[in-house]
MARPA-766634 format. One record per residue (C-alpha): x, y, z; residue in one letter. Coordinates in nm, 3 decimals, padded with zeros to 5 digits. Example, Ala and Ser with C-alpha at 12.3 -4.5 7.8 and 13.67 -1.06 7.14 Angstrom:
BEGIN
+---------+---------+---------+----+
:    east :   north :      up : aa :
+---------+---------+---------+----+
:  01.230 : -00.450 :  00.780 :  A :
:  01.367 : -00.106 :  00.714 :  S :
+---------+---------+---------+----+
END
This chain:
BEGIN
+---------+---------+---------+----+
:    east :   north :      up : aa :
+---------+---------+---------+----+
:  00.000 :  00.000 :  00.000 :  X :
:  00.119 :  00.329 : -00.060 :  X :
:  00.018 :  00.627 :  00.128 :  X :
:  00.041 :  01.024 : -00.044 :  X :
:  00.070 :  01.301 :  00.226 :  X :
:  00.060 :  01.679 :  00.020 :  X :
:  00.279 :  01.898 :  00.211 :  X :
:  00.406 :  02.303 :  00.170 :  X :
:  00.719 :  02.275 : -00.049 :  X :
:  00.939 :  02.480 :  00.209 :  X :
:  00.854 :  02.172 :  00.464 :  X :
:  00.895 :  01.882 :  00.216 :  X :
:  01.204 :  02.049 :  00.205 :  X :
:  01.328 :  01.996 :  00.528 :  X :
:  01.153 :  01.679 :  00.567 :  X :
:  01.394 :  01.543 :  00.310 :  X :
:  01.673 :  01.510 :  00.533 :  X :
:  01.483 :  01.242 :  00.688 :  X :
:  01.315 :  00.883 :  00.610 :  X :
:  00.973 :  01.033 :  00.665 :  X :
:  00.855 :  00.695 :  00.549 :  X :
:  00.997 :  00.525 :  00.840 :  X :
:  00.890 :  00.775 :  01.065 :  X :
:  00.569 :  00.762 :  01.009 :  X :
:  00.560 :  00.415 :  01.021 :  X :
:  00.715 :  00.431 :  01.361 :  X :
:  00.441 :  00.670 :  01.475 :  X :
:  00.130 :  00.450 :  01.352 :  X :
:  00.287 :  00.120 :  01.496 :  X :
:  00.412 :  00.308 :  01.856 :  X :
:  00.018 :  00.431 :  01.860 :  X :
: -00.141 :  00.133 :  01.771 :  X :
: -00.006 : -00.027 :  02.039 :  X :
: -00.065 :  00.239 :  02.313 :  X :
: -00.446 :  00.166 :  02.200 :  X :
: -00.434 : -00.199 :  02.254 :  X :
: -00.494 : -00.288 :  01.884 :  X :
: -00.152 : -00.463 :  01.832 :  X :
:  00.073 : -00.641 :  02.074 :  X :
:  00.447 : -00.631 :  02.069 :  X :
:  00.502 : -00.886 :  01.790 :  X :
:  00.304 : -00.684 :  01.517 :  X :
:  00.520 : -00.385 :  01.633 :  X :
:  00.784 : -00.601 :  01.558 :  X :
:  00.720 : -00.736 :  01.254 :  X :
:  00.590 : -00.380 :  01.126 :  X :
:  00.887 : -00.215 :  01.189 :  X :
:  01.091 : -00.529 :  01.071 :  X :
:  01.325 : -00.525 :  01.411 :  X :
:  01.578 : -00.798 :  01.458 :  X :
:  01.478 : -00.883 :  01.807 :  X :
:  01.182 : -00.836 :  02.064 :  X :
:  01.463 : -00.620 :  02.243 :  X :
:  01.536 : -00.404 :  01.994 :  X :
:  01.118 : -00.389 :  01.940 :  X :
:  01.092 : -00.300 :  02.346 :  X :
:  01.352 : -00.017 :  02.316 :  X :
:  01.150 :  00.134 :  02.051 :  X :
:  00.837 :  00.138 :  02.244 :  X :
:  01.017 :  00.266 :  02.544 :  X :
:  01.168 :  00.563 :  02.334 :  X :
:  00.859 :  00.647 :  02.185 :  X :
:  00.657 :  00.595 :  02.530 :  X :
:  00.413 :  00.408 :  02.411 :  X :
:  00.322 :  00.198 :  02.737 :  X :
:  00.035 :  00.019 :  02.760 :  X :
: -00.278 :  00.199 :  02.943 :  X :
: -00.302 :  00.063 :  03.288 :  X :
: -00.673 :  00.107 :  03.404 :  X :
: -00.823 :  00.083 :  03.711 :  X :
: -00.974 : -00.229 :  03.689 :  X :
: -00.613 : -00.359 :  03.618 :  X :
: -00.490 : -00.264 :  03.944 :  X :
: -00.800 : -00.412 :  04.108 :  X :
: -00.715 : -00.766 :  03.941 :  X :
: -00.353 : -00.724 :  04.026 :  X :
: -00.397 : -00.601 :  04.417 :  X :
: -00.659 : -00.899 :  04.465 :  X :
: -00.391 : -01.137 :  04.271 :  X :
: -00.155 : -01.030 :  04.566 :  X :
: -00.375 : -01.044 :  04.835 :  X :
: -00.472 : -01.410 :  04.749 :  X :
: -00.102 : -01.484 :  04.699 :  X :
:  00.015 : -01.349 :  05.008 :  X :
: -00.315 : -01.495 :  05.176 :  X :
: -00.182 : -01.860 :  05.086 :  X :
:  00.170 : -01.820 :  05.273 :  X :
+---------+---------+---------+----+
END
């Protein structure tokens, strides 16, 4: 698929200097993941990255963590209380 994005000459310009393909690449996998709609793996293979490392790095540079809601830190405080319940 190929993708067209019309831009003021003066910025294309200056854009030039970098792989804006890449970049924006970067920024659609790095969001897709803060939403939930991929997992590490796509970002991965996406972005074509050698290793799940190099793939964590990315996310962490581009801080796209994934949202931690409420009702996540209910499960995970009643998953310690039972744990520390059974010692």
């Amino acid at each position: 698929m190929q993708i067209v994005i019309e831009l003021p000459e003066q910025i294309a310009n200056q854009l030039q200097l970098v792989n804006i393909s890449r970049r924006v690449l970067e920024l659609i996998a790095a969001d897709r993941y803060r939403q939930g709609h991929i997992g590490a793996a796509e970002v991965r293979q996406i972005l074509k990255f050698s290793s799940r490392w190099e793939t964590y790095e990315f996310l962490k540079r581009e801080k796209a963590y994934l949202p931690y809601t409420e009702e996540d830190l209910d499960r995970d405080s009643q998953t310690i209380f039972n744990l520390l319940a059974q010692e």
